[in-house]
N, C-alpha and C positions, 0 to 999 in steps of 0.2 A: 862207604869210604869217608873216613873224617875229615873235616877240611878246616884247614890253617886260615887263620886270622890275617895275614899277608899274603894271599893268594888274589888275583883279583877275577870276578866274576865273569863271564862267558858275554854277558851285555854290554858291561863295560867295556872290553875288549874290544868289541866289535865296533860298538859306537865310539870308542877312542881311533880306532883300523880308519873308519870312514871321514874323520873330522881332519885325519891329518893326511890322508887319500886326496880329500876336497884343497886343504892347503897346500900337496906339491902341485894339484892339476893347477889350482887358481894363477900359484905362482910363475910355473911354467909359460904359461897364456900370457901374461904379462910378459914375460921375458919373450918368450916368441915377437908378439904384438912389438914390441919396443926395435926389435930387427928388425922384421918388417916393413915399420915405419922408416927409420932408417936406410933402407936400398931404395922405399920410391922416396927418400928426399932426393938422393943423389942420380937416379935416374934420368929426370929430364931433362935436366942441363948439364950435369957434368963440371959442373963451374967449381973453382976451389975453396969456397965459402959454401955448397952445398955438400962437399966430400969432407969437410969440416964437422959439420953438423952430422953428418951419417954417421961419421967417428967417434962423438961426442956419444951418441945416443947407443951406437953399439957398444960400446967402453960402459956404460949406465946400465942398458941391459945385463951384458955379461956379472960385473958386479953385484948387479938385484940378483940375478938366480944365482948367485953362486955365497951369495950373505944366507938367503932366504932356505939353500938346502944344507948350511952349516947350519944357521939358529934352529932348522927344524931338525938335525942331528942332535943339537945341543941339548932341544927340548926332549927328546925322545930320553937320552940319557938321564940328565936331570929329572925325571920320571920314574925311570926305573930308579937311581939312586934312594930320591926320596921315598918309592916303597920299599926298597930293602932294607932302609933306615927304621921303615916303622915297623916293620917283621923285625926286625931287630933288637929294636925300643922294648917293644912288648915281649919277645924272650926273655931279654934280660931280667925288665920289672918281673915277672914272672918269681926269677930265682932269688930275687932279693926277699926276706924277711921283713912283712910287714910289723912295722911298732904302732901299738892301740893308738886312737887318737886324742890327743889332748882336749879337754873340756875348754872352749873360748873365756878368752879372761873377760870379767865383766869390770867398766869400770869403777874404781871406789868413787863410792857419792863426796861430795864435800862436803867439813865439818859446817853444822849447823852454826856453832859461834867459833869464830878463828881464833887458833890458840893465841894470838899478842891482843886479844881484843879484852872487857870484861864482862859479864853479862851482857844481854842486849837492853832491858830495862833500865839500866844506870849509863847507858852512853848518852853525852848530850855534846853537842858541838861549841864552839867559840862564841856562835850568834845564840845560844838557845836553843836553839831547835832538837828537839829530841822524837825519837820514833820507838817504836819495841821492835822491829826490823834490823840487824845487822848490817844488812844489804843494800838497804835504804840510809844508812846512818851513813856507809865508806863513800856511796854514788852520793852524798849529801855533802860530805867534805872534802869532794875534788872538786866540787864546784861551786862550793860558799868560800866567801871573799874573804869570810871573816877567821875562815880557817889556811893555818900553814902548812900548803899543801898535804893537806889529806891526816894533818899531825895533828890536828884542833880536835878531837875528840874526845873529851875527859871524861871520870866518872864521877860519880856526886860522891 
């Protein structure tokens, strides 16, 4: 028998069965425990500040177990959704028409001498200073004094 890509495993299952077994028992035991506590506050004395407090805690209780087997409703659903979603997903890609893939663009190198510059040999700056570096001549004239802003660069 062939088996689907969105089907989920026998292990899984199970160990999913038991994980969320453990979280209604766990939660239950709290909500229990929290009543519990609750009738022997009010117990010994009876006083209207300890029927208070029973109140308070049974009102607490009931709300935790009754959040606690919605959000585990929620998550069981939310579960299955998002597997039907990815059995889904992959049908779909399935039908669609793959296009070959583009070769990565590489980037173009920079010009060796920039087009508004002249040779690198005949650049010399306002103070003198000349280099056979283009790259050294522009980092040269953004920060010689004697150049206007980065404009001091002439050729012989």
């Amino acid at each position: 028998m062939r088996r689907r890509v969105h089907e989920i495993s026998m292990s899984e299952a199970v160990s999913y069965g038991f994980s969320m077994l453990g979280y209604f028992l766990a939660t239950t035991a709290l909500t229990a425990l929290l009543i519990i506590i609750a009738t022997y506050v009010v117990a010994p004395s009876g006083s209207e500040f300890s029927i208070f407090i029973s109140l308070v805690l049974t009102c607490t209780a009931i709300v935790f177990g009754v959040s606690a087997y919605y959000g585990a409703f929620y998550k069981l659903l939310s579960d299955s959704v998002m597997r039907g979603s990815i059995g889904a997903d992959s049908i779909e890609h399935k039908s669609k028409p793959s296009s070959p893939p583009r070769p990565p663009k590489s980037p173009t190198p920079p010009p060796m001498n920039p087009p508004s510059l002249p040779r690198p040999e005949n650049l010399v700056c306002d103070c003198g200073f000349n280099d056979p570096n283009p790259q050294v001549m522009i980092e040269h004239a953004k920060y010689c004094r004697w150049s206007k802003s980065g404009a001091g660069l002439q050729s012989d």
